[in-house]
VMD Tcl script that draws the C-alpha trace (Angstrom):
set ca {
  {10.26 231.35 -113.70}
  {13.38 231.49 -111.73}
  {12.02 229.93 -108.68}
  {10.23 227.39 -110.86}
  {10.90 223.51 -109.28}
  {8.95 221.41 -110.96}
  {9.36 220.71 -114.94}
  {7.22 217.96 -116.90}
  {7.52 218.08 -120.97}
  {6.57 214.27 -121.65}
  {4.96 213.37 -124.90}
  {6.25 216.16 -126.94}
  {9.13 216.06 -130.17}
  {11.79 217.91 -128.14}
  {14.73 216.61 -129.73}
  {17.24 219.06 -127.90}
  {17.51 219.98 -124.18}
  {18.28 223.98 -123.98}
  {17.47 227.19 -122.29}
  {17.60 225.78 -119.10}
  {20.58 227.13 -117.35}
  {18.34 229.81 -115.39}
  {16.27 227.22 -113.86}
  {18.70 226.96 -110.34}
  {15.72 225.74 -108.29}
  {14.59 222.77 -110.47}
  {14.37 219.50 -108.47}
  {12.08 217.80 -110.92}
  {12.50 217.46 -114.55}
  {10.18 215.05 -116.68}
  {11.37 214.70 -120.88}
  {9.89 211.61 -121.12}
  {8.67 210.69 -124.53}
  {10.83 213.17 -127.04}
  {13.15 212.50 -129.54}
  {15.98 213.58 -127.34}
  {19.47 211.83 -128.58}
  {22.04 213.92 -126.13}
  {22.59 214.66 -122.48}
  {23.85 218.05 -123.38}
  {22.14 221.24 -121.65}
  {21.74 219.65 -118.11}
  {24.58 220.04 -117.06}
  {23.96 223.54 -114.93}
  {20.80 222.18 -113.24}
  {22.48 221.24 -109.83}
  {19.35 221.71 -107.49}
  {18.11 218.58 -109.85}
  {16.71 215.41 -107.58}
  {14.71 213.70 -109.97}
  {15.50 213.24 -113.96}
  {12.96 211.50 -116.46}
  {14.95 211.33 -120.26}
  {12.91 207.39 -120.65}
  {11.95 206.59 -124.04}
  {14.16 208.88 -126.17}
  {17.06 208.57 -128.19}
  {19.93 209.03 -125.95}
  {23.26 206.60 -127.15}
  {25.47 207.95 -123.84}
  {25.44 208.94 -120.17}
  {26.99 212.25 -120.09}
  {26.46 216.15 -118.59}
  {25.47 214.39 -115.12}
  {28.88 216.39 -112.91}
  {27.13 218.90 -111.28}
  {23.89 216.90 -110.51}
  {25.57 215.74 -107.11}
  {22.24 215.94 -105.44}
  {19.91 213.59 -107.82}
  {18.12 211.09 -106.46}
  {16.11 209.40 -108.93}
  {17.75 208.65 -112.84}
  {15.51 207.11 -115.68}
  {16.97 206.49 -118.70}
  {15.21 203.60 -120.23}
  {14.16 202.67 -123.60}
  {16.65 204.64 -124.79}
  {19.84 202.92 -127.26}
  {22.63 203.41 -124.52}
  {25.56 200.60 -124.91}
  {27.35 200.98 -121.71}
  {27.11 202.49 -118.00}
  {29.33 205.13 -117.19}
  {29.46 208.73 -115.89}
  {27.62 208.19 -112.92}
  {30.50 207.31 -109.94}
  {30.02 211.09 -108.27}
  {26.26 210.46 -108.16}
  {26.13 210.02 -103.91}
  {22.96 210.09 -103.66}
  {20.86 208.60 -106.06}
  {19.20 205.77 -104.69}
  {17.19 204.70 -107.98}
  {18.68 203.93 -111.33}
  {16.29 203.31 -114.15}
  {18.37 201.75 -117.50}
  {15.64 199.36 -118.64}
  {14.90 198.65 -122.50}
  {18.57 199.65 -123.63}
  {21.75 197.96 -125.31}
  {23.71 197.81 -122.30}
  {26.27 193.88 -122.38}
  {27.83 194.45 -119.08}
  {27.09 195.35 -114.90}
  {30.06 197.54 -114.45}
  {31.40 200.92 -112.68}
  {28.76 201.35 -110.17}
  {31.60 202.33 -107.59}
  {30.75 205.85 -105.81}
  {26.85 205.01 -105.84}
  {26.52 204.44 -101.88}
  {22.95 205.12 -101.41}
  {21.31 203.26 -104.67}
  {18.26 200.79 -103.37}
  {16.69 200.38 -106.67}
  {18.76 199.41 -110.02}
  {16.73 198.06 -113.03}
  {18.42 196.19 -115.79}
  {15.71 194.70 -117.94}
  {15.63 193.94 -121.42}
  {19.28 194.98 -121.89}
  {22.11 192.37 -123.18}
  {24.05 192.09 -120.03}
  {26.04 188.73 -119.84}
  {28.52 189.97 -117.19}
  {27.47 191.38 -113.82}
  {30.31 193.00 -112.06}
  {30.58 194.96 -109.04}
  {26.84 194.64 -107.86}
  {28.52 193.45 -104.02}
  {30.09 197.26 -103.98}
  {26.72 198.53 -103.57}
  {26.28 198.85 -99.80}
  {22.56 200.01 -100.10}
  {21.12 198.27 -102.87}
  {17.96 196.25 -102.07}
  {16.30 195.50 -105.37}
  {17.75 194.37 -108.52}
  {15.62 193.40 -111.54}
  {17.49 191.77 -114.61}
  {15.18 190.38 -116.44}
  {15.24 189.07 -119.73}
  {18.76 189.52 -120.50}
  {21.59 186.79 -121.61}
  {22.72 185.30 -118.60}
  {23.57 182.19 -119.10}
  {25.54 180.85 -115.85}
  {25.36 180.90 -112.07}
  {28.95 182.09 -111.99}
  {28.18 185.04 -114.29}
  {26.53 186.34 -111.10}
  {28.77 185.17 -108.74}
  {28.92 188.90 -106.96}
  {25.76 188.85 -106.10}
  {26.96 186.70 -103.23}
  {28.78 188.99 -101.43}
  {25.95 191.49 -101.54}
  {24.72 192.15 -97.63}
  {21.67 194.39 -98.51}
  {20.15 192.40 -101.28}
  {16.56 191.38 -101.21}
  {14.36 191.84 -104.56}
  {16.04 190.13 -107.49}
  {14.67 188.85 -110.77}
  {16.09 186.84 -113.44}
  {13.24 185.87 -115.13}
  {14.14 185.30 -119.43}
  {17.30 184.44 -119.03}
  {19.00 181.66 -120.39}
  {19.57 181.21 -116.46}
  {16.71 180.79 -115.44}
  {15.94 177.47 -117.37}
  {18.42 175.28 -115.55}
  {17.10 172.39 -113.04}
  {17.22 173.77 -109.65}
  {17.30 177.29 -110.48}
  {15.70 179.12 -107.34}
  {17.75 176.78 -105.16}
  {21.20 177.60 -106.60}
  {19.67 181.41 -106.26}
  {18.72 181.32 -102.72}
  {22.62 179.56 -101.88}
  {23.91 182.03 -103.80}
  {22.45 185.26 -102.73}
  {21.39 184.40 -98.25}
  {18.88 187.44 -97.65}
  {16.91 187.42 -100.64}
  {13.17 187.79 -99.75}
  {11.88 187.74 -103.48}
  {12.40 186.11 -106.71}
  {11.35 186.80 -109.86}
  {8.11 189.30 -108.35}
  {7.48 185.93 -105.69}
  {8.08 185.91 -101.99}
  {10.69 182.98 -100.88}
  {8.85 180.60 -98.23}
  {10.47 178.56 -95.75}
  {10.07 175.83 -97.94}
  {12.31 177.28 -100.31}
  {14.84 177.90 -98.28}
  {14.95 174.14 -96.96}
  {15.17 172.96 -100.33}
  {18.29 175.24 -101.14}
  {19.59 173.40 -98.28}
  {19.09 170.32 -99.19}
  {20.18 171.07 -102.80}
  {22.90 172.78 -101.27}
  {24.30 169.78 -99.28}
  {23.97 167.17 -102.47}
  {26.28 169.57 -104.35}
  {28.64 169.79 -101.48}
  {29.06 165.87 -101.73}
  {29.16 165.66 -105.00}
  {31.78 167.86 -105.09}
  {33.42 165.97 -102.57}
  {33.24 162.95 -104.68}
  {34.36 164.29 -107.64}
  {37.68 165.01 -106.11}
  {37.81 161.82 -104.29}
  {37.59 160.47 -108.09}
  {39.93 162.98 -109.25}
  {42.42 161.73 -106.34}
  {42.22 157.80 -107.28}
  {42.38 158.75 -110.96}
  {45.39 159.78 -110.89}
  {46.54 157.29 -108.50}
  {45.31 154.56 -110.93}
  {47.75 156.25 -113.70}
  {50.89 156.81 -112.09}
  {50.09 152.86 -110.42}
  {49.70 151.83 -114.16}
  {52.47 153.83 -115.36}
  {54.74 152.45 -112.65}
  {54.42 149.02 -112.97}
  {54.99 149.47 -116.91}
  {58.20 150.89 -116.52}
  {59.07 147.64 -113.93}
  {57.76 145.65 -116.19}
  {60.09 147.58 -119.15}
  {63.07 147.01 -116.75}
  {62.21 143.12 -116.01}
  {62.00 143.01 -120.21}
  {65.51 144.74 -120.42}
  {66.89 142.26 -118.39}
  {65.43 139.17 -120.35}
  {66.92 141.02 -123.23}
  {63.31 141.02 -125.21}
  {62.24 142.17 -128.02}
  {61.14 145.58 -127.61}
  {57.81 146.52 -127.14}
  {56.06 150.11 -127.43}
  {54.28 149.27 -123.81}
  {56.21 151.25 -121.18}
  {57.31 154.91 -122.23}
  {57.79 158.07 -119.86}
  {54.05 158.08 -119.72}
  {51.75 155.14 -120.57}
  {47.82 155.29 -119.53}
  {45.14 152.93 -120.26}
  {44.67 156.18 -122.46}
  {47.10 155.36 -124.89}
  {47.59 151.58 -124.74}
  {48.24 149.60 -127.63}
  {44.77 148.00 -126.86}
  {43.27 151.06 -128.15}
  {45.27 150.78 -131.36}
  {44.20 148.60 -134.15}
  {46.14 145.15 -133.89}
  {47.71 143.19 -136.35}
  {46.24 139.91 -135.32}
  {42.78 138.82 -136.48}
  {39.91 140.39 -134.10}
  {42.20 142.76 -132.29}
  {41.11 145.49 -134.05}
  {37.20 145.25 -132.84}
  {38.01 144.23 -129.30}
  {36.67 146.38 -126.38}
  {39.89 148.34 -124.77}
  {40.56 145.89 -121.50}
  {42.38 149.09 -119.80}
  {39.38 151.52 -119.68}
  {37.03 151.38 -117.05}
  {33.53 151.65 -118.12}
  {31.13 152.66 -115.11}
  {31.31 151.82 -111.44}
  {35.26 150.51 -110.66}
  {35.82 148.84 -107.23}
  {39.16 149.45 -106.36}
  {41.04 145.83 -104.96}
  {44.58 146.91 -104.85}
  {46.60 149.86 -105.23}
  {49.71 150.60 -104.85}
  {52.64 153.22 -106.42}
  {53.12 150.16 -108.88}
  {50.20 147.81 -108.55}
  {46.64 148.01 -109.12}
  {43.78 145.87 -109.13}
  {40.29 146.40 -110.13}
  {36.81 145.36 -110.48}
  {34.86 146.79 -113.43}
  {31.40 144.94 -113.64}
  {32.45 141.51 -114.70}
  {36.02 142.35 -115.63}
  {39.47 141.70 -113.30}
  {41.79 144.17 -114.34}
  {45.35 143.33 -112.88}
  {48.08 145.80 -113.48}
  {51.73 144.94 -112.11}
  {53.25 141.77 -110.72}
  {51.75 143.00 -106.82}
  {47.91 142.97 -108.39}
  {48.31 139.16 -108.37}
  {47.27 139.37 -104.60}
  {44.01 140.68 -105.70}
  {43.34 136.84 -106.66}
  {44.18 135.81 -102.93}
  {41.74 137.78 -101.01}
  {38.78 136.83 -99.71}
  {35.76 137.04 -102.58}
  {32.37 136.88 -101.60}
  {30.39 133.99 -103.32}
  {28.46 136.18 -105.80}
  {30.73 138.98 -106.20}
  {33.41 136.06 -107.78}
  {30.81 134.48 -109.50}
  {29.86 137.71 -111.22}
  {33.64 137.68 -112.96}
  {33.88 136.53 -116.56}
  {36.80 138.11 -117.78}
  {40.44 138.75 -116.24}
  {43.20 141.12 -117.90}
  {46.56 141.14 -117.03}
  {48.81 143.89 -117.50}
  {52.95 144.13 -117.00}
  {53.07 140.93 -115.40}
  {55.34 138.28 -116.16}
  {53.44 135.19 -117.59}
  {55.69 132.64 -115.65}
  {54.44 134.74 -112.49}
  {50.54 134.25 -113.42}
  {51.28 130.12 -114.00}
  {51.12 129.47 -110.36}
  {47.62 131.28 -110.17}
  {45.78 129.21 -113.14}
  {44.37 126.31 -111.36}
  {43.26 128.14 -108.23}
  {41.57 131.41 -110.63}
  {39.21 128.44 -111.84}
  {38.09 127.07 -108.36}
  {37.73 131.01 -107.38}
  {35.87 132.29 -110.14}
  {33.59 129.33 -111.52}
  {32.35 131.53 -114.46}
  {35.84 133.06 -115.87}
  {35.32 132.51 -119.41}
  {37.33 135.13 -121.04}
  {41.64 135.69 -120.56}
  {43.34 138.80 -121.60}
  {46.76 138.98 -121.82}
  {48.69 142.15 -122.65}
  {52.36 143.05 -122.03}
  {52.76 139.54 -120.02}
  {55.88 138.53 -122.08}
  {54.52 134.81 -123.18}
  {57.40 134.55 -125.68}
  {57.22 130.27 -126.35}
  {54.85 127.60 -127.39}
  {55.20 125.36 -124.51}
  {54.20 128.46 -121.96}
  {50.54 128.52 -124.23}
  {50.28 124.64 -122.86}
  {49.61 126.14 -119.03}
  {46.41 127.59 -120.08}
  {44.63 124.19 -119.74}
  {45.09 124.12 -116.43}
  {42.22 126.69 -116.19}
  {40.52 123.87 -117.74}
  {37.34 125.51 -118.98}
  {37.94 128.84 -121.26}
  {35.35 130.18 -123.88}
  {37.83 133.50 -125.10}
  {41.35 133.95 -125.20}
  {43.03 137.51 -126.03}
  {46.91 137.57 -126.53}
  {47.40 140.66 -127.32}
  {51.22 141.08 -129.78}
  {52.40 144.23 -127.46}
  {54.41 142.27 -125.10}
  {53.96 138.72 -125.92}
  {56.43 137.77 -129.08}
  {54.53 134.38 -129.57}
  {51.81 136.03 -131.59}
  {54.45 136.52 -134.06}
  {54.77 133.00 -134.24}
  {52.86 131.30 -137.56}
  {51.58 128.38 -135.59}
  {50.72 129.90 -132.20}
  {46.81 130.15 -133.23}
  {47.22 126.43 -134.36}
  {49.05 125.30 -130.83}
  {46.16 127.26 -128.46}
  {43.77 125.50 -130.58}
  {45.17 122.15 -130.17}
  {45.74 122.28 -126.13}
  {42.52 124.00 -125.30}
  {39.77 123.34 -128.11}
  {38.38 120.25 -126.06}
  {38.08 123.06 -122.69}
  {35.35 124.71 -125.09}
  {37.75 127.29 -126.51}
  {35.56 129.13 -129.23}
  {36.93 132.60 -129.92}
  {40.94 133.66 -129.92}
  {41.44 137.12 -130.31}
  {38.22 137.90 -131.43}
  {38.16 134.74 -134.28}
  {35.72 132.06 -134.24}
  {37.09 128.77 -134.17}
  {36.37 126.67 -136.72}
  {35.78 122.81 -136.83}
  {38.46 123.36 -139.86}
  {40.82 124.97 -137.39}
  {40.53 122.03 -135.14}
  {41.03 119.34 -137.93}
  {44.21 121.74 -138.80}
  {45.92 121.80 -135.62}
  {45.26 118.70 -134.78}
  {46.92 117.40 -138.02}
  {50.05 119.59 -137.54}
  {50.42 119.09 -133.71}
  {48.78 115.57 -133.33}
  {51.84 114.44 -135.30}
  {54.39 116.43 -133.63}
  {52.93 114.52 -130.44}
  {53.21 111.37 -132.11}
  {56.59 111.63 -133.28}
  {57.68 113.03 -129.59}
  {56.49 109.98 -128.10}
  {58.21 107.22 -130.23}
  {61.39 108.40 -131.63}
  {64.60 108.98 -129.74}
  {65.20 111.01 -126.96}
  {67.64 113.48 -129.19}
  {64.50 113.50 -131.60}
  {62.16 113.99 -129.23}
  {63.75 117.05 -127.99}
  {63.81 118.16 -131.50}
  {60.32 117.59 -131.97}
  {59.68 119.75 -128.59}
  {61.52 122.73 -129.54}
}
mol new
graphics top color blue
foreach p $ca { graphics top sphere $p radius 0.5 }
foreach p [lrange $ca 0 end-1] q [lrange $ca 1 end] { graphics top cylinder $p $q radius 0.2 }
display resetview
């Protein structure tokens, strides 16, 4: 049998491969089907081409050296973990691992003339190396555990690919699947056993082109974030400087870094309501940008003026289109001196007819008498002081003085509180008198009775 070439023993209980050695003219060699668990006893066979060991017991790819001139390798259905062993094989051009245990595409370098690699029903995750592969044309890896797009990332920079599947994969689930397949990998001419149309190929396009822009505007949003914070973070640390000056208490607004992030909105407050107010720093969906600057910024968040530095106040000078001032209920100010936002109270009312909520954080309102401006916005449903920044919350009868100057201009919440009809009847029985007495007694009294 020394000149014997062709060798089937499929469907038999061969459990070890031996007595070969002789057989130097053996191209074809079929074990299919045995209860083979080692590679062993092949290795002298080097006239071998074609090698069927599917559907045994085999845990490693071994005793291949001298079978330089093999051209077709099955080893499926057998309980191999990894791929290895295989980087002198020149010339095979079909690789059968199929039905194994196999986590990982890797060290396929040296295989120049594979066409034909089948993965299925392994437990690859990773596939490596696939673009090194200058021949391969078809690639099936179904039903695996490939979860991502960029888990097959190589597949890419493949030239020659054209068959692929990934069919029972994790992968395979996501919206837009095919599309992200067809941008991925350019020739492909199949998917998943199915031919790609022209079709196809313009909806990968199209696909391809939204997540272009989207990408696009993701870093465009990226960009202004961070513009937004350092503008925020810059006009808190004038605003800190402008407090040194004024020698005021000190506040925990401006440190190296403050975002809206970690603003003392977000922190519970020690004045009644605080604590269950919405943050007035975070934006919330779509944010029109008014004003920005390295220490400014002013912006529209659905029905909410946010003003951050004294330079945001110019926001309130541009020109505002009937309906998109009209759609403003609530304004915020941020790090702006309240003595500088005075001169803007009577005009924010003509401008935005349906304002009917203030904010006030670090705006340093610090006295009674500065609480009395207010009215000149003459119609105000809310009022927010927040006690970061503005020492006249600490005062006992600042609730009492608001409530007393603004009640009649339909004042009904302050800080989050209801006002009462009591609360009225109070402040106007502590202040009412105060006004009294400042109105009849002496001048040296009367300034007395002011303070």
């Amino acid at each position: 049998m020394d000149g014997l070439q062709l060798l089937n023993l499929q469907h038999n209980v061969i459990t070890m491969i031996q007595h070969l050695s002789y057989l130097q003219h053996l191209v074809f060699l079929n074990l299919y089907d045995n209860h083979i668990s080692e590679m062993t006893g092949i290795e002298a066979l080097s006239s071998l081409r074609i090698l069927m060991l599917g559907k045994n017991r085999i845990h490693k790819i071994c005793c291949l050296e001298s079978l330089s001139k093999l051209n077709i390798l099955d080893l499926h259905d057998n309980q191999i973990g990894r791929i290895e062993n295989m980087s002198h094989l020149g010339e095979l051009r079909v690789l059968n691992l199929a039905g194994n245990s196999i986590s990982r595409v890797e060290k396929l370098q040296g295989l120049d003339c594979l066409t034909e690699l089948n993965l299925r029903h392994n437990c690859i995750s990773v596939v490596t190396e696939v673009d090194r592969l200058p021949c391969l044309q078809r690639l099936f890896l179904s039903c695996n555990n490939i979860t991502s797009f960029d888990q097959l990332a190589c597949l890419g920079e493949s030239r020659s690919l054209s068959e692929l599947t990934l069919d029972g994969n994790p992968v395979a689930l996501e919206t837009w699947y095919k599309q992200a397949v067809l941008r991925c990998v350019l020739h492909l001419r199949q998917l998943d056993m199915k031919r790609i149309t022209d079709e196809d190929r313009r909806m990968a396009g199209v696909q391809a082109r939204k997540e272009e822009e989207k990408k696009r505007e993701s870093h465009k949003q990226t960009i202004h974030k961070e513009k937004r914070r350092l503008a925020i973070r810059n006009a808190a640390q004038q605003w800190e400087g402008v407090r040194a000056c004024l020698e005021l208490p000190p506040t925990n607004g401006a440190k190296e870094e403050v975002s809206p992030e970690n603003s003392p909105a977000h922190s519970p407050a020690q004045t009644n309501g605080l604590a269950q107010e919405p943050s007035p720093d975070e934006p919330s969906g779509s944010v029109q940008s008014l004003s920005l600057s390295d220490s400014h910024l002013a912006e529209l968040d659905g029905d909410t003026l946010r003003l951050f530095g004294l330079g945001a106040l110019e926001a309130l000078e541009r020109g505002w289109g009937v309906q998109t001032a009209g759609a403003v209920t609530v304004i915020t100010f941020r790090y702006i001196n309240f003595d500088a936002i005075v001169p803007t109270l009577p005009r924010i009312r003509v401008k935005f007819p349906n304002l009917s909520h203030l904010i006030f954080l670090e705006t340093n309102i610090s006295r009674l008498p500065q609480l009395a401006a207010l009215a000149q916005v003459r119609r105000l449903d809310q009022l927010t002081i927040h006690p970061e920044g503005n020492p006249v919350v600490s005062l006992a009868l600042w609730r009492s003085f608001v409530i007393y100057r603004l009640h009649h201009f339909n004042l009904q919440r302050i800080n989050g509180q209801e006002v009462t009809m009591n609360d009225v009847i109070a402040a106007e029985r502590v202040f009412g008198t105060l006004g009294h007495i400042a109105a009849t007694e002496t001048p040296q009294q009367h300034k007395l009775a002011t303070v």
